[in-house]
C-alpha positions in Angstrom: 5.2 -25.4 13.3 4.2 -23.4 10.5 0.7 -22.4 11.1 0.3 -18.9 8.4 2.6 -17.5 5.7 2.3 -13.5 5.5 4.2 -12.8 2.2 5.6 -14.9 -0.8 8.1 -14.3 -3.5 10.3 -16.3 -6.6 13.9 -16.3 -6.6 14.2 -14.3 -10.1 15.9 -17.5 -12.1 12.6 -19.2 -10.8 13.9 -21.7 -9.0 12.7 -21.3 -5.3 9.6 -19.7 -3.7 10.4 -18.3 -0.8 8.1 -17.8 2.2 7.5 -15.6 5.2 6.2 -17.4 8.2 4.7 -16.1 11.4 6.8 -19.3 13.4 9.7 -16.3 12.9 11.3 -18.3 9.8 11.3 -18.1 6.0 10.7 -21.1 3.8 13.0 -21.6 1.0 10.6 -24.5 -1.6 11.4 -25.8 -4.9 8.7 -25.3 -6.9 9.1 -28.8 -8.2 8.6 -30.7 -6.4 7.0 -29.0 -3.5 9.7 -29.7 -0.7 11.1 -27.4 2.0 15.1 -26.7 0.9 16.0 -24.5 3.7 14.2 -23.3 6.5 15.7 -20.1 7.8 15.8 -18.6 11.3 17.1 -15.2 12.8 14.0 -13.1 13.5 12.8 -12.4 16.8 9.3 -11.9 15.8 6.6 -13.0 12.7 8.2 -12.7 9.6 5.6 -10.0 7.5 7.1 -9.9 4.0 10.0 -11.3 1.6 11.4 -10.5 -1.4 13.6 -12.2 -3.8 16.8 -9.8 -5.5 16.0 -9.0 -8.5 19.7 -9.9 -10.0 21.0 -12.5 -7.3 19.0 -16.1 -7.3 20.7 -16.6 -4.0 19.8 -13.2 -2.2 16.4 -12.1 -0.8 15.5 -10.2 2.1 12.9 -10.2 4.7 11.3 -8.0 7.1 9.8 -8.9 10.4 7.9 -8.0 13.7 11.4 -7.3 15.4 11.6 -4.5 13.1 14.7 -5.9 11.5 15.1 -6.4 8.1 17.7 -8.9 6.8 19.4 -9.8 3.4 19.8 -13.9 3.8 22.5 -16.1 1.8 20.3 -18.7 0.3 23.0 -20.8 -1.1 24.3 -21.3 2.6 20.7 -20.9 4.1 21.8 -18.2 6.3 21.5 -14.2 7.3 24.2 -12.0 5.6 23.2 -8.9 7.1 20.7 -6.7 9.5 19.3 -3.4 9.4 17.8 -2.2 12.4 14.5 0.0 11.4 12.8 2.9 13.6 9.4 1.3 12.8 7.9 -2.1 11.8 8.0 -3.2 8.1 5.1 -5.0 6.8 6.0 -4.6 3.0 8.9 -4.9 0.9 10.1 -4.2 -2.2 13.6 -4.0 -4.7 14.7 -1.9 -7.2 15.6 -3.5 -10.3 19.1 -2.9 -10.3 19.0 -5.3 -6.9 20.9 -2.0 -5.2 18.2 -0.2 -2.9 15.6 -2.2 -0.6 12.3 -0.2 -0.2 10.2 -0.9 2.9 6.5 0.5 3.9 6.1 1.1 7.9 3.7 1.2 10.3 4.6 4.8 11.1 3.3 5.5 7.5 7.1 6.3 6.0 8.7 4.3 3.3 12.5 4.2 3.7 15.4 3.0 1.3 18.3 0.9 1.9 21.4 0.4 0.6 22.3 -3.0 0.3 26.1 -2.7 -0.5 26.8 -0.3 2.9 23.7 -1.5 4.9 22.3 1.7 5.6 19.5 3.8 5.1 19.7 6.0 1.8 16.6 8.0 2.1 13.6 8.4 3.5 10.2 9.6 2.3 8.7 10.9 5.9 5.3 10.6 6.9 4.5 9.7 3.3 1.4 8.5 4.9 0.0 10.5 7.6 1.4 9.2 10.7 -0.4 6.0 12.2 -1.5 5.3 9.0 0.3 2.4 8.2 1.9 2.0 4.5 0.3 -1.8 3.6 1.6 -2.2 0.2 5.0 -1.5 -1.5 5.6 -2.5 -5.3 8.0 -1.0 -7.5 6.9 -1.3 -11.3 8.1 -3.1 -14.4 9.9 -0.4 -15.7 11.7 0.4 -12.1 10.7 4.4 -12.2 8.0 3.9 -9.8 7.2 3.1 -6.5 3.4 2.2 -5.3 2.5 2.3 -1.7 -0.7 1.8 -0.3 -1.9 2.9 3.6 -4.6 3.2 5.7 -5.3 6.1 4.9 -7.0 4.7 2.2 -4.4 6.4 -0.4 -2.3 5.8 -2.6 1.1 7.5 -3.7 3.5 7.2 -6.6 7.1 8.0 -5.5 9.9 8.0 -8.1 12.4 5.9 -7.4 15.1 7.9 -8.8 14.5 11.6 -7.1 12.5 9.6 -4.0 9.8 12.5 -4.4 6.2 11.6 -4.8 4.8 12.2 -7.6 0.5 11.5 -7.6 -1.7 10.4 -4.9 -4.6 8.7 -5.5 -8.3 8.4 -3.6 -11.6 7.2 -5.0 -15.0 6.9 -3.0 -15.7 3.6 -1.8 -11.8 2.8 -1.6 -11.0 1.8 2.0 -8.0 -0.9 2.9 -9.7 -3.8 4.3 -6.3 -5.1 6.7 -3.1 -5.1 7.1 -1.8 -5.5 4.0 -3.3 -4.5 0.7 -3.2 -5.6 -3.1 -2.2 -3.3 -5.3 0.0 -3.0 -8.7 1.4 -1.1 -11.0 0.5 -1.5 -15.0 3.6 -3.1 -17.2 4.0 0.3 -18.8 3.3 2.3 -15.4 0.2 4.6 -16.7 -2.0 2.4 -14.6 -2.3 1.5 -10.7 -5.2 -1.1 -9.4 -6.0 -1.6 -5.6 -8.4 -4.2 -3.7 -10.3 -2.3 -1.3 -12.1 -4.1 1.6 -15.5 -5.1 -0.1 -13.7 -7.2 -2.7 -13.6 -4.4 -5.3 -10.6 -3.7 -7.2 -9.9 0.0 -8.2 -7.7 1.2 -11.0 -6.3 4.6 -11.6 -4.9 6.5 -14.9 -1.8 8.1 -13.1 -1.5 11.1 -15.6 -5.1 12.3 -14.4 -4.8 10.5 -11.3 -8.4 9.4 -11.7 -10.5 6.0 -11.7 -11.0 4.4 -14.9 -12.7 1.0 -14.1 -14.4 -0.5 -11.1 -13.6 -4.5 -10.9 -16.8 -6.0 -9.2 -18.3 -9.7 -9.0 -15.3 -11.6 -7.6 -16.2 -11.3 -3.8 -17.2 -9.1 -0.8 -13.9 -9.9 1.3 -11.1 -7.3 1.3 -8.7 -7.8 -1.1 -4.8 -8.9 -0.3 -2.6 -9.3 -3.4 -3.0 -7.9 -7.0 -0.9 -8.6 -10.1 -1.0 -7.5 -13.5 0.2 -9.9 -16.3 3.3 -8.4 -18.2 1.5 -8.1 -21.3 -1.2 -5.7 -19.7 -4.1 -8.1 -19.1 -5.5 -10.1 -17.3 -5.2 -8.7 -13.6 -4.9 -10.9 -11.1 -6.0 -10.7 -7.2 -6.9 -12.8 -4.2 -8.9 -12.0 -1.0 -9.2 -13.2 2.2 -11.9 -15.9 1.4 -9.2 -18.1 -0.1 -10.3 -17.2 -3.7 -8.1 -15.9 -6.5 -9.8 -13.6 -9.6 -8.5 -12.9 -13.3 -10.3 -9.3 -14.9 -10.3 -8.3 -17.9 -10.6 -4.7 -17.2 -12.7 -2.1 -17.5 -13.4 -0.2 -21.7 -11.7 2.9 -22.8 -15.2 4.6 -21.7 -14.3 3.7 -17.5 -17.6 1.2 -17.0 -17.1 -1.0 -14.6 -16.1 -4.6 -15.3 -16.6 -8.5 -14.1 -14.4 -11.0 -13.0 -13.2 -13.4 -16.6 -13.0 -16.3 -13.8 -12.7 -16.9 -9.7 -11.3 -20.2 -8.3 -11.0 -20.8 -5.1 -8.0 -22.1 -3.0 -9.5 -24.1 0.1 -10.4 -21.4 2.2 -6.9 -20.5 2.9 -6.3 -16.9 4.9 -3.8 -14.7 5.0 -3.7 -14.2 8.5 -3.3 -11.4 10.9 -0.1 -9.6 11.6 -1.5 -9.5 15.4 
């Protein structure tokens, strides 16, 4: 029985949602009509994050509590392949070219993957101090960038091309509230926002690597999931109340801002990766 989902994601034609269960399967819906398509087993433990390829409808891949991470065949419901990881992945990401998988650890390192050969490219050591788990992986719009997010309470830019980082980021008050974390990158990449655990949302300029806007009014629960509309505004986020905020975003001058609206979704959690 499916009792939490830890991660969701689309297909990229639109046409399924896919979701990562802690009863060790993924859901495959259609978004429809609301009805389960496939439901896909393999892993030996929760299932913490999915992500839908970027250039294949019928590929995504998942990560789990077994510290696998698989690429699944979604026209035949099944698992294509299996990487073996070092450390367990709560958060995953693609590049846009569908060609490297990047995944955030526990042991605070974020590793890349190749998908073609199955094996790891590169890896970006103790990008977060160890024990300090990475909680959020997001690669932006443009694909140059990679945002991760630990709890360590930083965050780091890594290029995706040179797999060097590039900024860190830390403001007072900013402290990850769980497990995972909310955070994005802007459509054009000069701006990164995070939900810390009071149900404030930061956001950085990356070129001075310094707060511009503090997003208050939308709740006092950490923060999970962020997302910035392609056209730059609204940002989007949900906490762990159940409710979901859109922000306009702070002025030019950096003054904080308020929620434009909050609705709420039942209550519903995210739950615990314990």
């Amino acid at each position: 029985m499916l009792e939490g989902v830890y991660d969701v994601s689309w297909t990229c034609d639109g046409g399924r949602v896919l979701g990562a269960g802690n009863d060790k399967s993924i859901r495959v819906w259609d978004p429809a009509t609301g009805r389960v398509r496939h439901t896909m087993t393999g892993h030996n433990g929760k299932v913490l994050a999915v992500e839908g390829s970027p250039m294949e409808a019928d590929r995504c891949v998942s990560a789990g509590t077994d510290r696998c991470l698989k690429a699944w065949d979604l026209a035949r419901g099944i698992a294509a392949s299996t990487l073996m990881c070092a450390s367990t992945c709560a958060s995953l990401a693609m590049t846009l070219d569908g060609a490297l998988i990047a995944s955030g650890h526990y042991d605070g390192s974020l590793r890349f993957w190749d998908c073609r050969s199955g094996r790891l490219a590169h890896e970006v050591a103790a990008l977060h101090p160890p024990k300090a788990q990475i909680c959020a992986t997001t690669i932006g719009a443009l694909g140059g960038s990679i945002l991760t997010v630990g709890k360590d309470n930083m965050l780091r830019i890594t290029d995706t091309r040179t797999f060097r980082p590039r900024a860190q980021l830390r403001a007072p008050g900013f402290a990850v509230g769980g497990v995972w974390a909310g955070a994005a990158l802007g459509p054009d990449e000069r701006h990164a926002a995070a939900g810390s655990y009071d149900g404030t949302v930061f956001v950085w300029e990356l070129a001075r690597n310094t707060v511009v806007g503090t997003l208050t009014g939308g709740g006092t629960t950490p923060v999970l999931g962020c997302s910035w509309s392609p056209q730059g505004t609204p940002l989007a986020s949900c906490d762990s109340s159940g409710a979901v905020c859109w922000w306009a975003g702070p002025d030019e001058g950096g003054a904080s801002s308020t929620a434009l609206a909050r609705t709420s979704l039942g209550g519903s959690r995210r739950p615990s990766a314990g």
